[in-house]
C-alpha positions in Angstrom: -59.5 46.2 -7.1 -61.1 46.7 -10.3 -64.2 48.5 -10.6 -66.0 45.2 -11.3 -65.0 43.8 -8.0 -66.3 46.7 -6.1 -69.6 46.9 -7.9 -69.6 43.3 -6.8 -68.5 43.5 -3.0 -71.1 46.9 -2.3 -73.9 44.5 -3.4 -73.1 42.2 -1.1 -72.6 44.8 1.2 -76.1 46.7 0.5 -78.1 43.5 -0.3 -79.6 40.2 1.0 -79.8 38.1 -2.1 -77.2 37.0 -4.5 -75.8 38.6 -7.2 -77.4 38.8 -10.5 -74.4 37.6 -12.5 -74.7 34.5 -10.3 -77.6 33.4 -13.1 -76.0 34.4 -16.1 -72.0 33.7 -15.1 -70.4 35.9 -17.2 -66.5 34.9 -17.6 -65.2 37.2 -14.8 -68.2 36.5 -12.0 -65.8 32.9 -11.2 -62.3 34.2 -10.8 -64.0 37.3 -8.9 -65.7 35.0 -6.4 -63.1 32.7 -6.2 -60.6 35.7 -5.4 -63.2 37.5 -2.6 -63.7 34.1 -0.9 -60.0 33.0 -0.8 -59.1 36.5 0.4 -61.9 36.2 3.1 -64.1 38.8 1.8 -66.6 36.8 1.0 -67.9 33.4 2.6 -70.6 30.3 1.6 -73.3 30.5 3.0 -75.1 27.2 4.6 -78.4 26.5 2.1 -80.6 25.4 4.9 -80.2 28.4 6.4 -80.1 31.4 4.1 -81.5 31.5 0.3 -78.1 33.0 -0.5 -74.2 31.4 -1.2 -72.3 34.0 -0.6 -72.2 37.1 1.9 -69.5 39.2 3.1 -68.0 38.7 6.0 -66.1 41.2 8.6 -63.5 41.5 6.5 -65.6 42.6 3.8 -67.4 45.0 5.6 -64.0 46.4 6.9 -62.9 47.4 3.1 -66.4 48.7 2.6 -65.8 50.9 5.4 -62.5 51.9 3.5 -63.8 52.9 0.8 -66.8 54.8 1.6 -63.7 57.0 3.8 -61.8 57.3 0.8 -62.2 61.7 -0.2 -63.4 62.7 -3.2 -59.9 64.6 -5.2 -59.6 68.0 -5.3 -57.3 70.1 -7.4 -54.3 71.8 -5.3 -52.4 74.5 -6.8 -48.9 74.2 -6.0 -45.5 75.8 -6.9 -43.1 73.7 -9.3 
């Protein structure tokens, strides 16, 4: 995942409105929703009942989960 599409996926995680290149739709916001929705990160949302068209779903939420787990790297001094 690039860093793009995590930027993208933790605000969905961490907010209740859509994203702001939703409005301006740079050239990599379509494939990148596209990709998050076909790989059931994402879902539509239904207009009469939220403000929002996407939010993330338990998948997505599962992969957040991954990566807040994932340590920080340390340097390891080892014999060649």
């Amino acid at each position: 995942m690039t860093p793009y599409e995590i930027e993208v996926m933790l605000w969905y995680n961490s907010r209740c409105e859509d994203h702001e290149h939703m409005s301006s739709n740079p050239p990599i916001w379509r494939p990148t929703i596209d990709k998050f929705l076909r790989d059931g990160l994402l879902q539509t949302c239904n207009a009469s009942v939220t403000d929002t068209c996407y939010a993330i779903t338990d998948k997505g939420l599962a992969y957040i989960d991954h990566l807040c787990a994932v340590q920080v790297p340390i340097c390891k001094w080892v014999q060649p």
